[in-house]
PDB file with one MODEL, atoms N, CA, C and O in Angstrom:
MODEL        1
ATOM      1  N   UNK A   1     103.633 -87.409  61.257  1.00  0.00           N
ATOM      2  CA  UNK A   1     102.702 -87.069  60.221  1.00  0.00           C
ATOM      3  C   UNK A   1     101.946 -88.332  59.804  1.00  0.00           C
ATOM      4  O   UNK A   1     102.552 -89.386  59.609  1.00  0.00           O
ATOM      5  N   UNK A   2     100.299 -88.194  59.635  1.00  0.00           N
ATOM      6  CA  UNK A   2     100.016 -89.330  59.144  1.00  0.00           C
ATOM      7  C   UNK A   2      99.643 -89.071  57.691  1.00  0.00           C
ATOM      8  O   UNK A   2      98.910 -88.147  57.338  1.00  0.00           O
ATOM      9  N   UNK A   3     100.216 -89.974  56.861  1.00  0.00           N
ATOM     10  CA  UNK A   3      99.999 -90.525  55.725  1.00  0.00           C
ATOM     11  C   UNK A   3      98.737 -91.116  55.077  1.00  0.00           C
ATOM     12  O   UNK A   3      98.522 -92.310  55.284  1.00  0.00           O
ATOM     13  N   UNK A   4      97.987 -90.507  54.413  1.00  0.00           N
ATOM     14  CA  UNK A   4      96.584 -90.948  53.876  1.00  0.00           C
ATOM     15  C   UNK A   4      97.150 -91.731  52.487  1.00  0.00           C
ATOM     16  O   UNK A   4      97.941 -91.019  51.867  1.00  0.00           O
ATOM     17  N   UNK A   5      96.931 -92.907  51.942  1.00  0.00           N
ATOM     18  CA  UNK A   5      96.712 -93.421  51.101  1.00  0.00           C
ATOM     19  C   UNK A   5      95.849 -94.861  50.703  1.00  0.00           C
ATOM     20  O   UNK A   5      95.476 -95.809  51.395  1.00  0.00           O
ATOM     21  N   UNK A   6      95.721 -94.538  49.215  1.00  0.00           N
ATOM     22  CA  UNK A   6      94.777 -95.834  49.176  1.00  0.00           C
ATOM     23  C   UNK A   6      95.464 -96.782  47.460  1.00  0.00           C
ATOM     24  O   UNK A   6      95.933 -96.314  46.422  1.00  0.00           O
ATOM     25  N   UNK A   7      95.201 -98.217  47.905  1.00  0.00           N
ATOM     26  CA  UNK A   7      95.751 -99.023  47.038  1.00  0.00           C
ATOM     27  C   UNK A   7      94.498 -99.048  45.758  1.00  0.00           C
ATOM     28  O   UNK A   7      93.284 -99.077  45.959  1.00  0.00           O
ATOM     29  N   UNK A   8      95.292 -99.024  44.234  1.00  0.00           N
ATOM     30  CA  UNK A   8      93.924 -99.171  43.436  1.00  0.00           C
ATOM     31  C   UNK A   8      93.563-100.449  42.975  1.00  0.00           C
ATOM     32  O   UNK A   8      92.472-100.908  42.637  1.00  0.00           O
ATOM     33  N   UNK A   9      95.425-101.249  43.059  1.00  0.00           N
ATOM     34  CA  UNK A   9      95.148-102.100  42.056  1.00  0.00           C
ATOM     35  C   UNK A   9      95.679-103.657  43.082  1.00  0.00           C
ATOM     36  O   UNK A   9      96.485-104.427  42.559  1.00  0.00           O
ATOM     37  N   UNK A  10      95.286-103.876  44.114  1.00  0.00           N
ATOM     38  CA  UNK A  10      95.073-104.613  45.321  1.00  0.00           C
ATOM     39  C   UNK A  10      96.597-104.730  45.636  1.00  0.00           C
ATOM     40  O   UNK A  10      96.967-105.877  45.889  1.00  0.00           O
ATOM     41  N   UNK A  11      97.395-103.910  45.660  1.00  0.00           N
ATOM     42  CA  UNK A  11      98.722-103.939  46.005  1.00  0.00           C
ATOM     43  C   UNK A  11      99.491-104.262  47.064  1.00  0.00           C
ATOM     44  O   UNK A  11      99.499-103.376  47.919  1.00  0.00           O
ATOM     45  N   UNK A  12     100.311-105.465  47.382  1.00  0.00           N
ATOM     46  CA  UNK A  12     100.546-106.215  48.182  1.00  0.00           C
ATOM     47  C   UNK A  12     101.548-105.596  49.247  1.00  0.00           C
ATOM     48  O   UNK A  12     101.718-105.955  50.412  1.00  0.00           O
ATOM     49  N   UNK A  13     102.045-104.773  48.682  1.00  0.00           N
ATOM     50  CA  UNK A  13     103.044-103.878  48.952  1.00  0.00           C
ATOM     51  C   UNK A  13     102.465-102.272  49.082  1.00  0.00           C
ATOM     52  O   UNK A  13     102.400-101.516  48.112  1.00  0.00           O
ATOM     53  N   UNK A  14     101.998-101.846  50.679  1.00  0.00           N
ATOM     54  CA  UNK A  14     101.451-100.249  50.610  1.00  0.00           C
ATOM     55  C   UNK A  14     103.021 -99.819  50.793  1.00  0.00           C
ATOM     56  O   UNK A  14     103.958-100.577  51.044  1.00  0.00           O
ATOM     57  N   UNK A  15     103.069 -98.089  50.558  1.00  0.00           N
ATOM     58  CA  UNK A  15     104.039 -97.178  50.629  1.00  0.00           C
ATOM     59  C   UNK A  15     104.406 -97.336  52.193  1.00  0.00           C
ATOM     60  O   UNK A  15     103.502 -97.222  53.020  1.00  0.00           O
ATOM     61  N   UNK A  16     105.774 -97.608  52.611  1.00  0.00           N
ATOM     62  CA  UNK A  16     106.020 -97.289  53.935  1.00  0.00           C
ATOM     63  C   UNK A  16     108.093 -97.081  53.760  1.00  0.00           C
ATOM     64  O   UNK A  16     108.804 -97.310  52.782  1.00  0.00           O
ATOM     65  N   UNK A  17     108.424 -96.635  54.993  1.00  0.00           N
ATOM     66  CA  UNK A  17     109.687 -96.512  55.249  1.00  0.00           C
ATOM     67  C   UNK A  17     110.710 -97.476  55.034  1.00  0.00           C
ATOM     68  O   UNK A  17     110.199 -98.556  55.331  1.00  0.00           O
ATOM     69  N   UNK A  18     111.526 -97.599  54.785  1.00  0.00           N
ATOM     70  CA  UNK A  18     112.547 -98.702  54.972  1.00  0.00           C
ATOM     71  C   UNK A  18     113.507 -98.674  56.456  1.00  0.00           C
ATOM     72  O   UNK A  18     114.068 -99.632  56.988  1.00  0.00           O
ATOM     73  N   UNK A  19     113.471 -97.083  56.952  1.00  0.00           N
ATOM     74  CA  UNK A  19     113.847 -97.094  58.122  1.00  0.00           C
ATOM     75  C   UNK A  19     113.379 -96.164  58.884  1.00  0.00           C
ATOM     76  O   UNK A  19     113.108 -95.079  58.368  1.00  0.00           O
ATOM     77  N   UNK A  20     113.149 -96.404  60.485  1.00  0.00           N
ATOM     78  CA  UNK A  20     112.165 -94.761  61.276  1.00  0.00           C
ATOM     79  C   UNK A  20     112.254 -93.824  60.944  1.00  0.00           C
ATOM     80  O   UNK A  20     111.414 -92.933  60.808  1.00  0.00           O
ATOM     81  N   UNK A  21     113.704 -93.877  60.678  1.00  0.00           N
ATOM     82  CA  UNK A  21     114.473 -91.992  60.581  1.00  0.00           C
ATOM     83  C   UNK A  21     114.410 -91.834  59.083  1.00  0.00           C
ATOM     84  O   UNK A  21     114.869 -90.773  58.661  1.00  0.00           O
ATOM     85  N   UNK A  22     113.840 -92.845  58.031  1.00  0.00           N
ATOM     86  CA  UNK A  22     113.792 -92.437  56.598  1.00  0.00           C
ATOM     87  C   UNK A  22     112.808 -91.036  56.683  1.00  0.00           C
ATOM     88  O   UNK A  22     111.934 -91.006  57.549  1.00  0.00           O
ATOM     89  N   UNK A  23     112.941 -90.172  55.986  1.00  0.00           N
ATOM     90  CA  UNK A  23     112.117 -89.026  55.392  1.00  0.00           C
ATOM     91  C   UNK A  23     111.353 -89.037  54.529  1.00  0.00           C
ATOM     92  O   UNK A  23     110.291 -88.416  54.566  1.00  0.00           O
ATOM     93  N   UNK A  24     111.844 -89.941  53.315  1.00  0.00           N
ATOM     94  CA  UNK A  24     110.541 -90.524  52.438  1.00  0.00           C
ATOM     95  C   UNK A  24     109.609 -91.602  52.641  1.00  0.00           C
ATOM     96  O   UNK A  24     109.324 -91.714  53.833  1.00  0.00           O
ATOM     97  N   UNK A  25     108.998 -92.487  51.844  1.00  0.00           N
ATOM     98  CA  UNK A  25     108.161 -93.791  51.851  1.00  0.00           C
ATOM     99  C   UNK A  25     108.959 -94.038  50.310  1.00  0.00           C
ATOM    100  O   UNK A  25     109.250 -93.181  49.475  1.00  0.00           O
ATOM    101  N   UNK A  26     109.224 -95.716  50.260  1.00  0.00           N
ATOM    102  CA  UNK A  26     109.376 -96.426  49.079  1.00  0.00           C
ATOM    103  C   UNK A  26     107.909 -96.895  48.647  1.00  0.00           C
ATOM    104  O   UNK A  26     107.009 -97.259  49.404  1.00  0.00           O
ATOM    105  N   UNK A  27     107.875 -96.797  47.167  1.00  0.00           N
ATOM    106  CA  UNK A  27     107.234 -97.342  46.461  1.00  0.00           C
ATOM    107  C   UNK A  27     107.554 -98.277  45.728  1.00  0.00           C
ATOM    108  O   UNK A  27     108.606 -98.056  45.129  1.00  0.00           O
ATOM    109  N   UNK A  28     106.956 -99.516  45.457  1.00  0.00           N
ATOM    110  CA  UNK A  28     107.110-100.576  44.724  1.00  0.00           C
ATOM    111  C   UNK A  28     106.330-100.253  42.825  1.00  0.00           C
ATOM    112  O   UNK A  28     105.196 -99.781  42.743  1.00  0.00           O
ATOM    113  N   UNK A  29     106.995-100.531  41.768  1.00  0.00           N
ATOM    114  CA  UNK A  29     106.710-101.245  40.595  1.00  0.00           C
ATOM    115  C   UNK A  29     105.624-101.744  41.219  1.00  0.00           C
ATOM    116  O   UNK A  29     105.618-101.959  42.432  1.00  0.00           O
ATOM    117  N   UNK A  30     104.000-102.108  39.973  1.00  0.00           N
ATOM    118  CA  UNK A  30     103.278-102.620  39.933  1.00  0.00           C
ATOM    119  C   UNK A  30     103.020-103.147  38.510  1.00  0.00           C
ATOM    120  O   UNK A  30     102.618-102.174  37.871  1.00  0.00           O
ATOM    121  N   UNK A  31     103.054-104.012  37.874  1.00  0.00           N
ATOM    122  CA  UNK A  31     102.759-104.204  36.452  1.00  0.00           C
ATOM    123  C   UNK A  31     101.188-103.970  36.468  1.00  0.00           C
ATOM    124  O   UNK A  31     100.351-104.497  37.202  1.00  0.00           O
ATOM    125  N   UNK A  32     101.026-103.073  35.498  1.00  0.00           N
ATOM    126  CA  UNK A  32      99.241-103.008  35.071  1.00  0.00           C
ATOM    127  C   UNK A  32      99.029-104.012  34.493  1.00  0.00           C
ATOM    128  O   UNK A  32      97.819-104.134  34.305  1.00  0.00           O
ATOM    129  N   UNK A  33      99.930-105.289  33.872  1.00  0.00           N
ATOM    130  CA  UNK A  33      99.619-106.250  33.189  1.00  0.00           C
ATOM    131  C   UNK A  33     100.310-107.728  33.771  1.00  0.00           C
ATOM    132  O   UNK A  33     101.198-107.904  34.604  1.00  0.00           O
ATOM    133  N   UNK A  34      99.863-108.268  33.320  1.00  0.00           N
ATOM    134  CA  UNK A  34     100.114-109.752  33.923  1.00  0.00           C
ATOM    135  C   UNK A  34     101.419-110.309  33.307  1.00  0.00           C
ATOM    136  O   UNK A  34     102.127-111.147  33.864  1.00  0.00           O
ATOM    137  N   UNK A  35     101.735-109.582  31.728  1.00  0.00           N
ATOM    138  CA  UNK A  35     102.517-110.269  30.558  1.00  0.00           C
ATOM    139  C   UNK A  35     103.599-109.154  31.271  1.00  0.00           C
ATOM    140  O   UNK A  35     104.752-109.570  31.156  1.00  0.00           O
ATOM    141  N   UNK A  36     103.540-108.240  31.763  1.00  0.00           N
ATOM    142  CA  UNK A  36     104.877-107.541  32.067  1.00  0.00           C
ATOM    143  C   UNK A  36     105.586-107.666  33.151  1.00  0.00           C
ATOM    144  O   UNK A  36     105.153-107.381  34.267  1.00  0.00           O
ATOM    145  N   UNK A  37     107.097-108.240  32.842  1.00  0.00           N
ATOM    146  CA  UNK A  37     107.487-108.525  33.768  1.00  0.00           C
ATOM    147  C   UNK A  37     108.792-107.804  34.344  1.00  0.00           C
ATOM    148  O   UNK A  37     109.284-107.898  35.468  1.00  0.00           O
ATOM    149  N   UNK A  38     109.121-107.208  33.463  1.00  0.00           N
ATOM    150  CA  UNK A  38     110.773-106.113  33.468  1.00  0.00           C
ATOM    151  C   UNK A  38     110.508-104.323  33.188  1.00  0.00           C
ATOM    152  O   UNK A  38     109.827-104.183  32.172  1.00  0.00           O
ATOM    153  N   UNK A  39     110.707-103.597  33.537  1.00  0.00           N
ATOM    154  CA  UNK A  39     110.774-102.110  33.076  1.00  0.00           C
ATOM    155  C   UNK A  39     112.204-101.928  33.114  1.00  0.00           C
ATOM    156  O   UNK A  39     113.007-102.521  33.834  1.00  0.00           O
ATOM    157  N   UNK A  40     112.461-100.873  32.096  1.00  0.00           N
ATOM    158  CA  UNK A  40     113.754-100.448  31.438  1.00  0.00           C
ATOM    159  C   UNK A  40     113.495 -99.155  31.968  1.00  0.00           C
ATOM    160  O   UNK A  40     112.322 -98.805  31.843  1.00  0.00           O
ATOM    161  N   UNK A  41     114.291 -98.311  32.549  1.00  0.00           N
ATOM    162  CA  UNK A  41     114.719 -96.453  32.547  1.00  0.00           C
ATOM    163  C   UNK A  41     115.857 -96.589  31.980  1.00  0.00           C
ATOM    164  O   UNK A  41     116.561 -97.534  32.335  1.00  0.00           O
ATOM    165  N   UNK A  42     116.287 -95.746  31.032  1.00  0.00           N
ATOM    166  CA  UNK A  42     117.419 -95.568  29.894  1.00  0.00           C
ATOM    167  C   UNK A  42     117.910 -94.307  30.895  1.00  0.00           C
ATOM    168  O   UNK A  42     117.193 -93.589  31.591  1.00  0.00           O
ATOM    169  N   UNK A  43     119.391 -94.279  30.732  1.00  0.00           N
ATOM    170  CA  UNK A  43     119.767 -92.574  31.523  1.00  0.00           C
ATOM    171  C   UNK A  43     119.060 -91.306  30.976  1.00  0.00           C
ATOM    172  O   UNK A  43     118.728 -91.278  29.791  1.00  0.00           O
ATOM    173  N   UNK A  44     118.889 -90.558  31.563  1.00  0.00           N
ATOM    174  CA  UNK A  44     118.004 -89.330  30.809  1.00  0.00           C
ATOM    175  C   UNK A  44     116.816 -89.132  30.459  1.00  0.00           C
ATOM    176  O   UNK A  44     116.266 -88.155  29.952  1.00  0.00           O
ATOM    177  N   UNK A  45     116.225 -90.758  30.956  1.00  0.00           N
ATOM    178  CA  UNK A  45     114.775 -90.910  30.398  1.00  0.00           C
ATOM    179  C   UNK A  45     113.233 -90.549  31.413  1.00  0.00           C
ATOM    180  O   UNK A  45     112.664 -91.356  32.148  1.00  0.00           O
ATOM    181  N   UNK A  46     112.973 -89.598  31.243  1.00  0.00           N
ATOM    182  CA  UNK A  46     111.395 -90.362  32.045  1.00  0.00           C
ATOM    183  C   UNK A  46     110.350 -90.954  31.404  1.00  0.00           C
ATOM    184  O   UNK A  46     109.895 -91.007  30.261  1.00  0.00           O
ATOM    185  N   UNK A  47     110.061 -91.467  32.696  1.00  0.00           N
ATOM    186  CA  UNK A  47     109.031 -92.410  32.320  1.00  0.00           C
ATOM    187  C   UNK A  47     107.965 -92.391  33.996  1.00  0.00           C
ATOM    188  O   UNK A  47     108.161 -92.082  35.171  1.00  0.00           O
ATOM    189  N   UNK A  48     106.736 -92.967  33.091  1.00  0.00           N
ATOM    190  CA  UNK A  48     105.787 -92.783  34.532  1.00  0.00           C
ATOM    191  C   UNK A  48     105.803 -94.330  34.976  1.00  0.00           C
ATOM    192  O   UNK A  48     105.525 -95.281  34.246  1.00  0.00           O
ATOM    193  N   UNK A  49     106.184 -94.379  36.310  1.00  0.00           N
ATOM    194  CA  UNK A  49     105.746 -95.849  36.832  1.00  0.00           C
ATOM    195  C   UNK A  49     104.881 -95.779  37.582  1.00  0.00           C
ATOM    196  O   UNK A  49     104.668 -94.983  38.495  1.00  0.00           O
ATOM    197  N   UNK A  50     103.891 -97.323  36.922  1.00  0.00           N
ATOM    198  CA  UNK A  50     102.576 -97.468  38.228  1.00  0.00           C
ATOM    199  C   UNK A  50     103.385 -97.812  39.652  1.00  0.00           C
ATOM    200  O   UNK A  50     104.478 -98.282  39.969  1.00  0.00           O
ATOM    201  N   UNK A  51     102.462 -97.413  40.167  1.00  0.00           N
ATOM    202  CA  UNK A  51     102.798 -98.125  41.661  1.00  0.00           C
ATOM    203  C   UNK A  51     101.595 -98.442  42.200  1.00  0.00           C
ATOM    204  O   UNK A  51     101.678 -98.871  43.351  1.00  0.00           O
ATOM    205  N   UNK A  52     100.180 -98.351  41.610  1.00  0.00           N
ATOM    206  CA  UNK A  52      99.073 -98.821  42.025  1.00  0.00           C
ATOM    207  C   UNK A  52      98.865 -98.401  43.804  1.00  0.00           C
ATOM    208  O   UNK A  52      98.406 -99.202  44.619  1.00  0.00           O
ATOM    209  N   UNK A  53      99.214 -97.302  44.070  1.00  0.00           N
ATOM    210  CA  UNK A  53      98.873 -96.573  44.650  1.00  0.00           C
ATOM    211  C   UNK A  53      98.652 -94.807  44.671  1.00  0.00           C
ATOM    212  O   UNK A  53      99.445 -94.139  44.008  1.00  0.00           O
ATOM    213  N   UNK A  54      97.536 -94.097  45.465  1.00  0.00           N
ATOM    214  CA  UNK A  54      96.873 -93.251  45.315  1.00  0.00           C
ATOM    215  C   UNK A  54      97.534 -92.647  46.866  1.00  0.00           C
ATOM    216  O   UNK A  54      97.186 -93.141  47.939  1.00  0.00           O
ATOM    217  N   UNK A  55      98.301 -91.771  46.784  1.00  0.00           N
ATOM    218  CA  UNK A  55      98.796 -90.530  48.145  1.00  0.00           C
ATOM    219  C   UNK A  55      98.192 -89.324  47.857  1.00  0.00           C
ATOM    220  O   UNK A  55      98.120 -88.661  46.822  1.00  0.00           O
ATOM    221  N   UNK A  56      97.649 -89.124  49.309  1.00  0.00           N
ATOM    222  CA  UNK A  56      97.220 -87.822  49.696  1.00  0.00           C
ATOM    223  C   UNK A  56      98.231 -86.622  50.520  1.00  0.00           C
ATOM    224  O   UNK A  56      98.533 -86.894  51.681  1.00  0.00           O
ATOM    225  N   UNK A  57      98.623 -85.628  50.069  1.00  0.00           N
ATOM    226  CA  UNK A  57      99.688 -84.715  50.514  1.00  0.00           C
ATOM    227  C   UNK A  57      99.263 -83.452  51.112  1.00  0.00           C
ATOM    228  O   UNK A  57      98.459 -82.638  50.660  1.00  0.00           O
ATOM    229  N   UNK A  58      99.960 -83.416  52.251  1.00  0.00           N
ATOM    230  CA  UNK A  58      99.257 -82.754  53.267  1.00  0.00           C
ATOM    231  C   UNK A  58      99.826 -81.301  52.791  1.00  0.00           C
ATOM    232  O   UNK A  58     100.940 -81.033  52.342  1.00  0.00           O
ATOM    233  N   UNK A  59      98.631 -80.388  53.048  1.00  0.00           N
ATOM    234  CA  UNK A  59      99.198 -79.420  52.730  1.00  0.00           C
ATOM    235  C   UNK A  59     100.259 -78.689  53.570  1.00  0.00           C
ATOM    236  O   UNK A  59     100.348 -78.862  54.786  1.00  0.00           O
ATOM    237  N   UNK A  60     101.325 -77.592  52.641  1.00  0.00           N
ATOM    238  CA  UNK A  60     102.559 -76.887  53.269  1.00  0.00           C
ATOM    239  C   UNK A  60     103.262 -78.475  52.582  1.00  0.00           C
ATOM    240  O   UNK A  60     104.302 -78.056  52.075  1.00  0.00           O
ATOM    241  N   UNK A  61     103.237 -79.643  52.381  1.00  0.00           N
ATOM    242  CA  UNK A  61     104.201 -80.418  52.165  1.00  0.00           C
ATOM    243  C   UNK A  61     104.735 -80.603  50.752  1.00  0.00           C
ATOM    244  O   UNK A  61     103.837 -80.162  50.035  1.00  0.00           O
ATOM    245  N   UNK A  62     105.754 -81.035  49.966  1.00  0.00           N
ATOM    246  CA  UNK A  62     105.965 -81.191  48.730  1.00  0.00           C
ATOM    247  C   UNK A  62     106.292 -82.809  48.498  1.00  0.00           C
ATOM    248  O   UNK A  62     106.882 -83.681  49.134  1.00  0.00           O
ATOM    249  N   UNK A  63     105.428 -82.704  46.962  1.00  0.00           N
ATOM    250  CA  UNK A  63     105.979 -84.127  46.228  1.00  0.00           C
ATOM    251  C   UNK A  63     108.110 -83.949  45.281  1.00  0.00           C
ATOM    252  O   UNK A  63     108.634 -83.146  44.508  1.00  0.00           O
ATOM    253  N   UNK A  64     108.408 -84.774  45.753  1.00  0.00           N
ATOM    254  CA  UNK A  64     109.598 -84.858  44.980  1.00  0.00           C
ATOM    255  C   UNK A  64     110.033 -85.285  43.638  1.00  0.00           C
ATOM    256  O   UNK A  64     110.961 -85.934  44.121  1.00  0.00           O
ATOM    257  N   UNK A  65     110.118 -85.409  42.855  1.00  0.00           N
ATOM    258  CA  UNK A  65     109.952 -85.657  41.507  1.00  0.00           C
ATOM    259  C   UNK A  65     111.616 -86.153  41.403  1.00  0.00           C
ATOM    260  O   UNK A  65     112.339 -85.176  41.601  1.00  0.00           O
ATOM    261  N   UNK A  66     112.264 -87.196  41.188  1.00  0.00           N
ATOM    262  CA  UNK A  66     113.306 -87.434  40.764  1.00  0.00           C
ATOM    263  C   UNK A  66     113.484 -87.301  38.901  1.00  0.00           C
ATOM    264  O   UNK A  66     113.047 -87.926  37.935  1.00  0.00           O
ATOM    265  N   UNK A  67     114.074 -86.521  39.044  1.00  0.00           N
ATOM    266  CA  UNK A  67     113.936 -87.029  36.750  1.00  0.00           C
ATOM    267  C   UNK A  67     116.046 -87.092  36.618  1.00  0.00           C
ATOM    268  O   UNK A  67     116.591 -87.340  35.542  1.00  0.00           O
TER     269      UNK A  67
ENDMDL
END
């Protein structure tokens, strides 16, 4: 399957596998700010993280949502 995406925020790090046979893509943390340097998830919590990237999902496929 090919993977359409695009970086917004010049991200050094695009979405890719950690291994062939992985099924997902990792995404990296991006700070929108220069002064931020740590994010906290509390158990039970969501929260939206940048990742300064933009995926396109092919249709018939699903996004996964961990909460």
């Amino acid at each position: 399957m090919i993977l359409q995406y695009h970086m917004i925020r010049g991200n050094e790090f695009p979405p890719l596998r950690a291994n062939p046979s992985d099924a997902g893509l990792d995404l990296r943390w991006v700070p929108s700010e220069a002064a931020e340097t740590t994010l906290a998830v509390r158990p039970g919590e969501s929260v939206l993280i940048p990742t300064g990237s933009l995926v396109s999902l092919i249709s018939g496929s699903f996004l996964l949502e961990l909460v």
